[in-house]
N, C-alpha and C positions, 0 to 999 in steps of 0.2 A: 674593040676588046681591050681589055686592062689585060695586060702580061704580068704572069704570074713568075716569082721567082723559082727558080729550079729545085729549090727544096722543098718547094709548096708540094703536096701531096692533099689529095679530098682524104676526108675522113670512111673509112671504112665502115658502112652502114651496115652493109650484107652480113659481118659478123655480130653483133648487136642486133639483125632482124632473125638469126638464128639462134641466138641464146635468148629474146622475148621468146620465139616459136617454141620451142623445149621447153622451156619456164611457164608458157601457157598449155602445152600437152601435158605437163607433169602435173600442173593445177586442174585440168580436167579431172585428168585419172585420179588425181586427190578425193577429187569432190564426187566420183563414181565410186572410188574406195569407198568413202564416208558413207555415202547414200547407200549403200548395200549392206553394210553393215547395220546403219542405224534402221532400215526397212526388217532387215531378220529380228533386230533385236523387238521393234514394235507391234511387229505382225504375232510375237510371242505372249504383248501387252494386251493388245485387241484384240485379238479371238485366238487365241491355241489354247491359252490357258484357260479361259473362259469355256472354251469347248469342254475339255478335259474335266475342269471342275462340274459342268452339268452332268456329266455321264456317270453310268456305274465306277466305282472309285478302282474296282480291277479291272476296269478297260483302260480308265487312266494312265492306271500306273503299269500295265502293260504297255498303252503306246507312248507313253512317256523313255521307258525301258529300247521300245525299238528306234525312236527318233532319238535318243542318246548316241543310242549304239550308231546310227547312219551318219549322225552331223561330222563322224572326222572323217571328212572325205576330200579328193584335192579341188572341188569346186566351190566349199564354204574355206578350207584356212587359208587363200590368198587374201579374201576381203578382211576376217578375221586376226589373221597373224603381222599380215600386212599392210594394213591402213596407216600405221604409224611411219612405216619406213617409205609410205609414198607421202605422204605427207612434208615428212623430214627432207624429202628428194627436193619436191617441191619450192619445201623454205631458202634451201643452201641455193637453190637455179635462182630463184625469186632476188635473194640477197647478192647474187652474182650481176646481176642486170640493175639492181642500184633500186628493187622495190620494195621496202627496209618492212612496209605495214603488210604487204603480203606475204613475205618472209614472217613476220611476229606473226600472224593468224595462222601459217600454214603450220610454223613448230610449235605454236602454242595449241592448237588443236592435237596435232602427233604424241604431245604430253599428254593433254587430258584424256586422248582415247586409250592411250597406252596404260595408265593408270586405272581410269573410271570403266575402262573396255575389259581389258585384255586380265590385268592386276585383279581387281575385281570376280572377273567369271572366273580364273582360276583359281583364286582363296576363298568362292564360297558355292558357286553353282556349279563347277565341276568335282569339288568333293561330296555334293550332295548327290549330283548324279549319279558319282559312281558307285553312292549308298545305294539308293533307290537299287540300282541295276545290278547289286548281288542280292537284295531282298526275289522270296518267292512269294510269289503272289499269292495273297492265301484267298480260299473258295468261297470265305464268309464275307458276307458284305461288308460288316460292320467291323470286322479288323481289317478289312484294308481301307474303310471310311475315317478309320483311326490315324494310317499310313500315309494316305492321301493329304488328309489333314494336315498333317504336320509337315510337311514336305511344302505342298502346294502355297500356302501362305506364305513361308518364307523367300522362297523360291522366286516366289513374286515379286517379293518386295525388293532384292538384290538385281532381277531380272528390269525393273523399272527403273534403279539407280542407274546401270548400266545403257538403258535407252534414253536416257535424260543427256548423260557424261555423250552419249554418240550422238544425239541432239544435236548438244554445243558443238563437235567435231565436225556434224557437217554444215552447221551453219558460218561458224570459223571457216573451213575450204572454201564455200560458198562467196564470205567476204575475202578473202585471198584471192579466189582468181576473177571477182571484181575487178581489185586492184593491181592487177596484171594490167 
């Protein structure tokens, strides 16, 4: 055996296998953030609205009116309100542990969701909802086919930006806890 000097000391591994492990739970839960979010916003792309647009336009805009009314509830706004700040978690743990490219994917995603996500559904799909949801629904087809109308299209189109921007967020997490 080679004798080691008395100040020799092994490097501490066990702390650096615990801040990878936290830095790779916090990248998980990123990318189950992500995923959950970008699932609600595309299941609204692929068939909710599709649904809604086939149907009577006052059945629409009634179950439009009650699934408004349900979504603030505390088991959609942690994916919702939250994504960016697990995200954010993620990049500071990531950048603590010396993984500088998963740290950039995980706060660069936490920006674009926070923006293209969060900025987004509140300056255009939740003042529209809460149009929609003091309108009364009128009994004639053809004025709420009117109502529908105008709502629905839009709706869309803001609704599809927003699952694009949550796209990129979870594909960004995605390559962040790769690179964990």
């Amino acid at each position: 055996m080679i004798p080691l000097p008395a100040a020799y000391s092994p490097p501490d591994s066990q702390d650096s296998d615990v801040g990878l492990l936290a830095t790779r739970i916090a990248g998980l839960a990123a990318l189950i953030f992500s995923g959950a979010i970008f699932g609600f916003f595309y299941a609204w792309v692929c068939s909710t609205m599709w649904g809604l647009d086939a149907t009577d336009p006052r059945i629409a805009i009634q179950a439009m009116q009650a699934m408004n009314a349900s979504v603030r509830n505390a088991v959609f706004a942690p994916a919702f309100f939250g994504t960016p700040f697990v995200l954010w978690i993620a990049a500071l743990l990531a950048l603590h542990v010396g993984r500088t490219h998963a740290a950039l994917a995980f706060g660069l995603g936490g920006v674009i969701y926070a923006t293209g996500g969060i900025i987004l559904t509140m300056t255009n799909n939740v003042p529209m909802n809460e149009a929609l949801g003091l309108l009364t629904v009128p009994t004639d087809i053809a004025a709420a086919q009117v109502i529908w109308d105008a709502y629905s299209g839009t709706w869309q189109v803001f609704n599809v930006m927003r699952t694009v921007f949550s796209g990129i967020t979870l594909a960004l997490a995605g390559y962040g806890l790769m690179r964990l």
